[in-house]
C-alpha positions in Angstrom: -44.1 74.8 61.9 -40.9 75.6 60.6 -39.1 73.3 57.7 -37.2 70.2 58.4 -34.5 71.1 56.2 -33.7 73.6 54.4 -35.1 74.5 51.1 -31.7 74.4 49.0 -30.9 71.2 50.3 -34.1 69.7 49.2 -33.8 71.1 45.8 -30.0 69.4 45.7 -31.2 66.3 46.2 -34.2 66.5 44.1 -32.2 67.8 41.5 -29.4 65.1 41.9 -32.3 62.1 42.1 -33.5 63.5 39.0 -30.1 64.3 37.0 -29.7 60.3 37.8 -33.2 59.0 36.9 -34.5 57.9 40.1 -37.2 60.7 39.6 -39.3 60.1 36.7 -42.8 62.1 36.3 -43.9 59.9 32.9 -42.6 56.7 34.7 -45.0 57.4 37.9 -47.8 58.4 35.8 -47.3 55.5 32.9 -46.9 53.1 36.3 -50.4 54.5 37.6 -52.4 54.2 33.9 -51.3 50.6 34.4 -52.1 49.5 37.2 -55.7 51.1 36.7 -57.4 48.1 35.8 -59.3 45.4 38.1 -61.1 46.0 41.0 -59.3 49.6 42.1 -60.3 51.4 38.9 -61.1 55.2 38.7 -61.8 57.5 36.1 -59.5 59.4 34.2 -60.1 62.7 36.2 -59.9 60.9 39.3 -56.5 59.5 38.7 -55.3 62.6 36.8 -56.7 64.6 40.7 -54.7 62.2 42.6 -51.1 62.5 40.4 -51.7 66.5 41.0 -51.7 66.1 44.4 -48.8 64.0 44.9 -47.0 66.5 42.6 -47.1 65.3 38.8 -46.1 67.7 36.3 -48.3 68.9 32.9 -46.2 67.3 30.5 -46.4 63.9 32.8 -50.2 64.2 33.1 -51.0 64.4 29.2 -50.3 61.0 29.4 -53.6 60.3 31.0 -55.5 61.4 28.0 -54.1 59.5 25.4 -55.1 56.4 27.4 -58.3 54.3 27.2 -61.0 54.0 30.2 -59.7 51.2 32.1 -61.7 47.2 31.8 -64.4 47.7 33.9 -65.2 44.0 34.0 -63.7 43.0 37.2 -66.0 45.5 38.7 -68.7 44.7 36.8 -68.6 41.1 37.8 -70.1 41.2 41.3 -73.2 42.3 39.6 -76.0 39.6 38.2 -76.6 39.9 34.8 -80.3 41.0 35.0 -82.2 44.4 34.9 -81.8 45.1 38.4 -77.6 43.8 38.5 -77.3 46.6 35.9 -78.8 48.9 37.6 -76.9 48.3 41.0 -73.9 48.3 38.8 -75.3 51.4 37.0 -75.3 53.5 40.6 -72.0 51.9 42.0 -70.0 53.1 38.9 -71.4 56.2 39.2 -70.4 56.5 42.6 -66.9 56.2 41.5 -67.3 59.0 39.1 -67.4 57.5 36.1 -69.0 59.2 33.1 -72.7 58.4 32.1 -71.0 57.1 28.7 -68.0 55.3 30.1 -70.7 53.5 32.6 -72.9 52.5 29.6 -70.0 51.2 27.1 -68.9 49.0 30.2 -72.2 47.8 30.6 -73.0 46.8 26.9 -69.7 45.2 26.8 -70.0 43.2 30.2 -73.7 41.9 29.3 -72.8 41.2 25.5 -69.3 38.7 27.0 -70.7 34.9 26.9 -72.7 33.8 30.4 -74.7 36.6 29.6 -78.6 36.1 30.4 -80.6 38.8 29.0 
């Protein structure tokens, strides 16, 4: 298939959106870390895959690991507070590829919040 346009004009306007600000790397990722919270939650890899694919540079990504694991409470909160709600919750965060530690620190910190019946 051939291009749609032609490779120098791309690279003009790239190079003009970015000489003007329009086209910010940090920005996009910084904008991505926070909105990472709530319900849509991934892990840091996860997030830091999907920025590579859209076209993120290095410098842009670092960003991602100076950042805590998002609140996992909003997911955690369709689960019931019981041995068998932590262990549903347990499988579905592992699901989403979050880390056997990240999974567990949520966990203590959802059960330990007030409401909690163990």
């Amino acid at each position: 298939m051939e291009p749609r346009c032609e490779p120098a004009a791309v690279d003009a306007v790239l190079n003009r959106l970015n000489s003007r600000r329009l086209l910010d790397d940090a920005r996009a990722v910084q904008q991505a870390i926070a909105s990472n919270q709530g319900r849509r939650a991934v892990p840091a890899v996860e997030l830091r895959r999907r920025l590579e694919a859209r076209g993120a540079d290095s410098a842009a990504l670092a960003l991602i690991e100076m950042t805590e694991e998002p609140n996992l409470g909003p997911l955690l909160a369709r689960f019931e507070r019981s041995d068998r709600g932590r262990a549903r919750a347990y499988r579905f965060l592992a699901s989403r590829g979050f880390a056997e530690e990240e999974i567990l620190s949520a966990l203590e910190r959802y059960l330990a919040e007030p409401g909690s019946s163990d």
